[in-house]
N, C-alpha and C positions, 0 to 999 in steps of 0.2 A: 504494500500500500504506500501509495509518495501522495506528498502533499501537491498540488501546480501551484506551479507561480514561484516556487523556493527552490531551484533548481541549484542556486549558487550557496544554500545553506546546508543542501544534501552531504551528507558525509562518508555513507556509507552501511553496507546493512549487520545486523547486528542481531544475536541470536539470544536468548532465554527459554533456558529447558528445548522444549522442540516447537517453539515460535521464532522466527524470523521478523525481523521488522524494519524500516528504514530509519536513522538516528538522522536529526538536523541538529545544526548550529543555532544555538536560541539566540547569540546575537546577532548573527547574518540574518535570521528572519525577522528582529527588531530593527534593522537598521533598514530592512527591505519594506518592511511597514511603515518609515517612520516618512519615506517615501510620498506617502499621502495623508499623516496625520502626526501628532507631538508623539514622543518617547512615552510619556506616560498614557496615551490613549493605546500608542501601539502595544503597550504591557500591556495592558487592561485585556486590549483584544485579541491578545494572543492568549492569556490565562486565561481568560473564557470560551473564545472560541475554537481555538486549536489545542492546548494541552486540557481542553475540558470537553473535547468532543472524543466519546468514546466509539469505538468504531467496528471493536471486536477484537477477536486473535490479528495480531499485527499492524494493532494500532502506534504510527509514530511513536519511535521515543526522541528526546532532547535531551543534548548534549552544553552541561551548563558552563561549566567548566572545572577544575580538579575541588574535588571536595572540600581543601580546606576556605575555598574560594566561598561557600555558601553557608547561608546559619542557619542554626539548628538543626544540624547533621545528628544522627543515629550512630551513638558512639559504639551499640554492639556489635560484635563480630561473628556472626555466624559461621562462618568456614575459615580456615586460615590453611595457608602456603605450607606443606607439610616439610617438615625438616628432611635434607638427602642425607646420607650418610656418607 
C-alpha cells in the first residue's frame, strides 16, 4: 500500500511479523504539505489524516527519526540482541 502524492518521502518497505508495509519520511511529507498550508496545519493533517487513517494489514508506517529524537518513548525492552560467544 503507498501513499500518492509522497513519492519523495517513500523510503522503503519494511516488514513486521508477516506484514509488509511501505515506511515514509514524516518530514518529507511535512514539508510536502506545508506546500499548501503552515507546519502546524500540515501536522494537524497529517496526524489525522494519514497516520490516523487505518487501512488494514499494511497500512503505512512513518519513519520519525532515531528514538532518542522523540518523547515519551517506551523504555521496555522486549527482545534484546542475544550475546555471541
Amino acid at each position: 500500500m503507498y501513499l500518492v502524492g509522497f513519492d519523495d518521502a517513500y523510503m522503503g518497505t519494511i516488514r513486521q511479523f508477516n506484514t509488509e508495509m511501505s515506511l515514509y519520511d514524516y518530514e518529507k511529507i511535512i514539508e510536502s504539505l506545508m506546500e499548501d498550508m503552515s507546519k502546524e496545519d500540515a501536522v494537524e493533517y497529517f496526524e489525522h489524516n494519514i497516520v490516523g487513517a487505518w487501512m488494514g494489514p499494511g497500512t503505512p508506517a512513518f519513519f520519525y527519526g532515531k528514538d532518542d529524537d522523540l518523547p515519551d518513548q517506551p523504555t521496555e525492552c522486549l527482545i534484546q540482541k542475544s550475546e555471541r560467544a
